[in-house]
N, C-alpha and C positions, 0 to 999 in steps of 0.2 A: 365456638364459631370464631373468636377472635384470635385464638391461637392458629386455626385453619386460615385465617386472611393474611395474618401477621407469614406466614408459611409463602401464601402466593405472591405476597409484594416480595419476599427474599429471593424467588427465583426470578422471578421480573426483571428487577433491579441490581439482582446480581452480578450483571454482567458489567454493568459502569463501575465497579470499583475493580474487576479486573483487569483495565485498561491503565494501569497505572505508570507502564511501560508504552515509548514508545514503536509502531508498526513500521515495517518496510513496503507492503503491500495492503491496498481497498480494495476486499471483494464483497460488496453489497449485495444486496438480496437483487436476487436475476430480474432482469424488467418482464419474464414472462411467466415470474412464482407471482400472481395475482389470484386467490381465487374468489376475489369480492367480485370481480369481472367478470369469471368463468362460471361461482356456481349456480346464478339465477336461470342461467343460460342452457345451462346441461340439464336442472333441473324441468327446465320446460320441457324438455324435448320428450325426459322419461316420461313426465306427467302428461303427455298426449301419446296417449298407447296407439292410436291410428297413423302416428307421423312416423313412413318408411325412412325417410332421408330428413334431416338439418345442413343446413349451409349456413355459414357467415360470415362478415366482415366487418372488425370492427379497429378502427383508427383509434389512437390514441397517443395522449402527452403527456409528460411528468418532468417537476422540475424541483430541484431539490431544493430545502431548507436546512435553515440553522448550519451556518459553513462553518461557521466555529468549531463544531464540534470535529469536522472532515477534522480541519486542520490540526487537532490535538491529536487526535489520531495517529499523524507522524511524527509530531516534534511534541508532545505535551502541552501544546499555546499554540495562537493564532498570528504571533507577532515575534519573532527572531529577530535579536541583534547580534553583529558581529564587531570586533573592534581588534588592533592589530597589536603586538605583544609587546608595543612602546608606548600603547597608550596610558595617561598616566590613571589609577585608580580605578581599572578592568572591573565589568562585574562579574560574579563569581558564574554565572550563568551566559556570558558572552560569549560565542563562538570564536574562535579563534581565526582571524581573519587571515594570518598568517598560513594557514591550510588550504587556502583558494590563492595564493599566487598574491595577494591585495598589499599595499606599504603597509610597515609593522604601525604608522601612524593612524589608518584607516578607522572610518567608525560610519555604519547604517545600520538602519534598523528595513526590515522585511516582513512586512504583512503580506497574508496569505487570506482571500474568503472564495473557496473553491465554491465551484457549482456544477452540475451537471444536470444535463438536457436529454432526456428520449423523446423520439419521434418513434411509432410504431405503430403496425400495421400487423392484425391477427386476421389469419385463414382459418376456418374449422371446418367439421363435419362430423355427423354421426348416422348412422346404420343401424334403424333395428333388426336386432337377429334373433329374433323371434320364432321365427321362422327354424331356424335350427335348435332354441332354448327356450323355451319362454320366460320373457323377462330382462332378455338379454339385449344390451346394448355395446357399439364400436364407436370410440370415438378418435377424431386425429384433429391434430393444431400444428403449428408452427406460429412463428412471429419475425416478422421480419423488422429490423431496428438500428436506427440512424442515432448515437449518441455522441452527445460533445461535452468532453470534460476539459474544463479549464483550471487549472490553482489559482488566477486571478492575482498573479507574487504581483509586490508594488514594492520599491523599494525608494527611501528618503537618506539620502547621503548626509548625515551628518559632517562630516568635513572626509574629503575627498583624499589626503592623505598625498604627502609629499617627499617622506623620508625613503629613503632606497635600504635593500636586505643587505645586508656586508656580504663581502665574498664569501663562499664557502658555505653559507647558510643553506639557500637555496638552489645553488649554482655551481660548477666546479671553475677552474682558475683562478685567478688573483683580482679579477675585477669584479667590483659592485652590479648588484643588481638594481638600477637606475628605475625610477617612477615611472619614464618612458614605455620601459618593457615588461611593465605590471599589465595583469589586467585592469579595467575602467572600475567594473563592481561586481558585486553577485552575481548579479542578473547574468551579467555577461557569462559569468564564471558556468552556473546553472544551466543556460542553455548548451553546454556542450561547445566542446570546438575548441577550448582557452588551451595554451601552456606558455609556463614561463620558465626559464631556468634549465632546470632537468628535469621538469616537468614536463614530459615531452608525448604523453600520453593522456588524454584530456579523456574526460568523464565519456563511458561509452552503457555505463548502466544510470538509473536515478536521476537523468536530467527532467530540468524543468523548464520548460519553452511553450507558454500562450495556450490555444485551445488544440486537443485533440480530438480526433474524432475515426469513428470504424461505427461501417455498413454491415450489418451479419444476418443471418436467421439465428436467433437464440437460441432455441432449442426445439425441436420434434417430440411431440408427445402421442404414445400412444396410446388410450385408455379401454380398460374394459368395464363396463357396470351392469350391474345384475340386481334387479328388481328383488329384496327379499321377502316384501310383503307391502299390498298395497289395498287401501279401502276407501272410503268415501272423504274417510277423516283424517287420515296419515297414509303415509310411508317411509319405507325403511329401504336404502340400496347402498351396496357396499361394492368399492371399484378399486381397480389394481392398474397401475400405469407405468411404462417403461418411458421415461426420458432420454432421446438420443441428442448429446454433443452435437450442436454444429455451430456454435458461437466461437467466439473469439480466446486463443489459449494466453495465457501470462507471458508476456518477452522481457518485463524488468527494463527496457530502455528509458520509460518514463517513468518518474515518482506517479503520478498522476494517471496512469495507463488507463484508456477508455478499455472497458469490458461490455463484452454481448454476452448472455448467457451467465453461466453457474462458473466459469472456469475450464472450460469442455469437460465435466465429469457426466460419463451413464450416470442416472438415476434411478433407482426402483420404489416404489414404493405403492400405499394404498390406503384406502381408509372409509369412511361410513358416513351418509346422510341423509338428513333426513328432514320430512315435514310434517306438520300438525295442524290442522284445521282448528280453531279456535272458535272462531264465530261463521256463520253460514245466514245470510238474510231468507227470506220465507223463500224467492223469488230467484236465488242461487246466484245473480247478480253480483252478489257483492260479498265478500268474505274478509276476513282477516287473518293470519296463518303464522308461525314460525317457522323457522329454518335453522337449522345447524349442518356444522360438515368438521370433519375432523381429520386429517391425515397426517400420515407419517411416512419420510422416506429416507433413504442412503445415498448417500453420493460416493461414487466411489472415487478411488484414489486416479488422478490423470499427469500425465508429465505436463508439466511447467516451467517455468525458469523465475524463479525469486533472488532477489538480494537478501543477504543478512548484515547486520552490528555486529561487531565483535562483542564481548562482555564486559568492555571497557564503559561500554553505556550507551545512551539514546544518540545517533547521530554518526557512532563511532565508523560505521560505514566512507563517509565525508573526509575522514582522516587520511593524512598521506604515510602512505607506508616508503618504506627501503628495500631494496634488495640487496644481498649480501650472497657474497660466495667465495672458493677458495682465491687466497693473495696468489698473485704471480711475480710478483716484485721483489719481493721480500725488502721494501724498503719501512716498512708500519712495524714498529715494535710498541706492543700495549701489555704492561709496563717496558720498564726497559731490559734490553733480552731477550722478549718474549715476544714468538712472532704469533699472531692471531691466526687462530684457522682461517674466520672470514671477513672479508673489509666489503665495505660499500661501494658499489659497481656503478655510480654515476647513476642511477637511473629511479624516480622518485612519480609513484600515482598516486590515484588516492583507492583505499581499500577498496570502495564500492565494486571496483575491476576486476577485484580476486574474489570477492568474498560475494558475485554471481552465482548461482550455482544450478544447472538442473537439477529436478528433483521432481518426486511424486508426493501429490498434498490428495488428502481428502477427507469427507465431515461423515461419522457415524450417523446421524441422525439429527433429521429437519424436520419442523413441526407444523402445521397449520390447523388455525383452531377457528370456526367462524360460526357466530351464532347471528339472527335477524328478524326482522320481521316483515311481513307484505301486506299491505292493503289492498285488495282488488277491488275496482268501481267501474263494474261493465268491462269493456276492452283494456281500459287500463289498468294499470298496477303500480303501486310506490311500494319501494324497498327501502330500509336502513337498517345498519348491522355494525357487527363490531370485529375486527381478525385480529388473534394474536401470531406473531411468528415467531419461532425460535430456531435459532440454529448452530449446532451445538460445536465447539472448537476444533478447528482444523488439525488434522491430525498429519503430521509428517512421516510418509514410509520408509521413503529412502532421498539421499540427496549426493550431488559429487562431493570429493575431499577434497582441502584445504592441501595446497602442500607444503609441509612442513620443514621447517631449518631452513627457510631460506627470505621469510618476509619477514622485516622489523619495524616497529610504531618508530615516526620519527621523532612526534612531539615537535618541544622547539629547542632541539638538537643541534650542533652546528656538526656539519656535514664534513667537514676539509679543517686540515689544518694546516700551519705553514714553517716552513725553515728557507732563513736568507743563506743562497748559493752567489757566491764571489764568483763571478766568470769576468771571462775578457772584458765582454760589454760592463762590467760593472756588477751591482751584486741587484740581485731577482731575489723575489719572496715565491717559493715554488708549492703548489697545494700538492696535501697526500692527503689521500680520502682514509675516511676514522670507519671504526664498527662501533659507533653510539648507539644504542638504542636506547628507545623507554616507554620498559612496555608496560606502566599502568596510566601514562598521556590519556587524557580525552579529547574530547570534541572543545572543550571551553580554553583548554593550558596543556600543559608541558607537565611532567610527574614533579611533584615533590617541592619544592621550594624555584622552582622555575630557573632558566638558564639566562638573565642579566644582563649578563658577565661575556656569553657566548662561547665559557667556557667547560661545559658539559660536566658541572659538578653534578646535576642529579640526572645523573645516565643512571642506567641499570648497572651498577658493581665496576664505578669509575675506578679508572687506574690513568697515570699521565703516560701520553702519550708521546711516544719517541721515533725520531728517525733513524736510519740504519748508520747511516755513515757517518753521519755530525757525532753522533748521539745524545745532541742535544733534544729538549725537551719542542716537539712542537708548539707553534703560540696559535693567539686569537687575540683581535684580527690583524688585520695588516697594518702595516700603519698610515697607511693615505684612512682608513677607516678610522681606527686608532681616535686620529686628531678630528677628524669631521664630527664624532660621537662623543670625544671628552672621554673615553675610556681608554685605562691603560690596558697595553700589552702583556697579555698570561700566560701560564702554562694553559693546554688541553686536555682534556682527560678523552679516553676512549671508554668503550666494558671490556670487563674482563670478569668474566666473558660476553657477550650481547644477550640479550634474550629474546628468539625469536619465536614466533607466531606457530601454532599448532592449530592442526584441525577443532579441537578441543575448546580454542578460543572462539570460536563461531556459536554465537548468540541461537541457536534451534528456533525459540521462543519470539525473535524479532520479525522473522518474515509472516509469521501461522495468525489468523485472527481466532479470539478468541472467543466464547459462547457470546451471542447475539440475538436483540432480541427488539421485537418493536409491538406498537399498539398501532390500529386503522380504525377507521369510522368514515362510512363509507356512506352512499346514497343512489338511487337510482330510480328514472323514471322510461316504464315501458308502456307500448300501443300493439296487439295483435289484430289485425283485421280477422274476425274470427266469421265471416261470412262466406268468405271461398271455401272452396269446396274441395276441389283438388289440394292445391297449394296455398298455405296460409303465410302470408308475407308479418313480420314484424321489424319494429325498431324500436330503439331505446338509448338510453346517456345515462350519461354518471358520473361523482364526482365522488375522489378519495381524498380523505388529509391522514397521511400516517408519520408518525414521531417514532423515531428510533430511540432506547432504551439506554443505548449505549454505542459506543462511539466506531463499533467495525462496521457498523449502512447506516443510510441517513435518510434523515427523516424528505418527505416530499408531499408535493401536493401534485394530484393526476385529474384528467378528465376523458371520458371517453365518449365515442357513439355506436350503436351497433344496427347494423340491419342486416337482416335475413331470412330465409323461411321454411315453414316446415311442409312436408310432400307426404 
């Protein structure tokens, strides 16, 4: 026995420690996979062999708990800092603030306590078809669903930062990038909209902006159930249902993306339930009864649009890349002699732009598991029970490619380098863009023992950097920067060669959720007027608290009402 329980908490539980990575996308358990809601309900209908038609309509509301967990979800924590790459004694887990446009002096910290709200409203009905099987029943639902999800980001500016980027860092020419022409903060950054420098393409997937919200029908359910045996004291029916897509598909514009539905995936599946009479009073009044229900289904594979990380790690999405392609100049010699196949074209986003991708996601198999008990007393009835759900990891079919040889990790890079040109007007310091790359940078630094200096010692396979005509050695930085920073004037290094980005480097694993899993404990209280004759009206409420197991849905608390009748 103990080894059998020791077995069930492994598969439970298992899914929280494979969340050790973090997620690009939340797709939670759909607001209309309930069937602590559904099966007292369907149950009733079979167990009145006289009732031709069920109708009903029931409202309902869920509001999620424990945000913490939402939030590890994407970042590993609840609370991000960010600090800019002059601050002094960085921690080793700071995001690199320099990646959002921010002064290299910048320093906030970014709490996150997401939440999300459904409002929802369920149609049903069912048909006995009796008449053409005996035993046999039609049922259909849908769910129409108002949801608002918010990240709730709050962000505390620890010192707001006043240093400017040197030329060539962030910007092509010979002039600074001044506090001025920074963004304010995160927040700002996040919501979409910011550039600075050559930053000239601002975040168009992963932003983060206040509450979202979308109106949908979740999903269309068509069920069939077939009576296998039924007597005084039990029964047994076993049903098969097609779930049609009409929710809301993936678009990646939000971190945060409100979802209706599964993701629009068809559904198939089916499963068995059942009842047991327990206790029966003399006077048939009153009973007490279990219940169980058991189902299984597939989701099938639907197109969506996810973001992924590179492999460089959690975040790497956020990171600003380069573009590179061939020289037309030929004025960039990296080393000297040697002209680079490709230099840096001006133009600097951050990954999340590229590394979009449509693709087809879909989950082998979803589980629901629900066992309960009822008390009937005359008209009325009380229910409590227990559902487990599982749903086992998103499985990736197919997705677009990355294209290859032509994006480079900036890191904290400098972009340009410079040679003084003697001209009439006197002598100019003229920038010529470099091919630095560094591509094992993350989200927190710069590769390797970090760039100081701004002189691009831990590129990928530095070589100094030359001009065509001087042939002298380009420097860093200029010297109006020079003297404002108390650093001397250096050589530059470029790569030789750069190392650019491949399909290959896309994280599969970042966008896909993986096995998921939650406990419910649920309750309900019904009234049938069981005195009509024709048409018997009822109603009923109920309250759920379900705790997620693990960090891909989240735990919530729901309550509902239902009325309706049977003919």
């Amino acid at each position: 026995m103990s080894l059998m329980r020791s077995f069930f908490l492994f598969i439970i539980f298992l899914p929280s420690y494979l969340f050790a990575c973090c997620r690009t996308t939340f797709v939670p358990r759909s607001q209309d996979d309930n069937i602590a809601r559904y099966l007292r309900r369907d149950q009733l209908s079979v167990e009145e062999n006289n009732a031709c038609y069920t109708m009903l309509v029931m409202p309902s509301y869920e509001h999620s708990l424990r945000s913490k967990k939402i939030s590890e979800h994407f970042f590993g924590t609840s609370c991000l800092k960010f600090s800019g790459s002059r601050v002094e004694n960085r921690g080793v887990h700071d995001l690199l603030a320099d990646y959002f446009g921010l002064p290299a002096d910048f320093e906030s910290t970014v709490q996150f306590r997401p939440r999300i709200q459904n409002l929802s409203v369920d149609i049903a009905g069912s048909c006995n078809l009796s008449w053409l099987y005996e035993g046999l029943f039609f049922k259909l639902r849908s769910q129409f669903v108002h949801t608002r999800w918010n990240m709730r980001m709050c962000e505390q500016v620890k010192t707001k930062g006043e240093q400017f980027h040197i030329a060539g860092y962030l910007s092509g020419g010979n002039l600074r990038l001044e506090r001025t022409q920074l963004p304010r903060d995160v927040v700002t950054v996040l919501k979409g909209g910011t550039t600075f420098g050559d930053m000239q393409d601002p975040l168009q997937f992963g932003k983060i902006c206040g509450t979202q919200t979308k109106t949908e029908v979740a999903n269309i359910k068509a069920e069939l159930v077939y009576n296998l045996t039924r007597n005084d004291d039990y029964f047994v029916a076993i049903n098969f249902f097609l779930g049609v897509p009409t929710g809301s598909r993936i678009t990646a514009e939000y971190l945060f993306e409100p979802i209706v539905g599964n993701g629009h995936c068809w559904e198939l599946g089916g499963g068995f339930s059942g009842t047991y009479q327990a206790w029966n009073s003399d006077d048939k009044k009153q009973y007490c009864s279990l219940f169980g229900h058991l189902q299984l289904s597939h989701l099938f594979a639907s197109h969506q649009r996810r973001s992924f990380d590179l492999k460089n790690g959690c975040l790497s999405r956020y990171m600003l890349l380069t573009t590179l392609d061939k020289t037309h100049d030929d004025i960039l010699k990296v080393p000297q002699g040697v002209s680079p196949a490709l230099q840096y074209t001006g133009h600097l986003f951050h990954a999340i732009n590229k590394t979009t991708f449509d693709c087809k996601v879909g989950v082998a198999i979803k589980a629901d598991f629900l066992i309960g008990a009822t008390y009937l007393y005359h008209d009325w009835s009380f229910d409590v029970g227990y559902n487990l759900w599982i749903k086992s990891s998103e499985k990736l079919k197919c997705r677009q490619r990355l294209q290859s040889g032509k994006y480079g990790i900036k890191g904290d890079a400098q972009l340009y380098g410079f040679f003084v040109h003697d001209g009439i007007g006197g002598a100019s310091e003229i920038p010529v863009s470099l091919n630095s790359t560094q591509s094992k940078a993350t989200i927190y630094s710069g590769q390797g023992d970090l760039n100081t200096d701004f002189t691009n010692a831990n590129d990928d396979n530095p070589a100094i950097a030359y001009e065509n005509a001087t042939t002298d050695p380009l420097q860093v930085p200029t010297a109006a920067d020079s003297v404002a920073l108390s650093i001397p004037v250096n050589d530059v290094n470029g790569s030789n060669p750069p190392i650019l980005l491949t399909d290959s480097d896309i994280d599969n694993c970042s966008a896909l959720t993986a096995t998921v899993s939650s406990s419910s404990l649920f309750t309900r209280v019904s009234y049938i007027f069981k005195e009509r004759e024709d048409w018997v009206p009822y109603f009923s409420g109920g309250l759920l608290c379900e705790l997620s197991h693990s960090k891909g849905t989240y735990s919530r608390i729901g309550l509902w009402l239902e009325g309706g009748f049977l003919y």
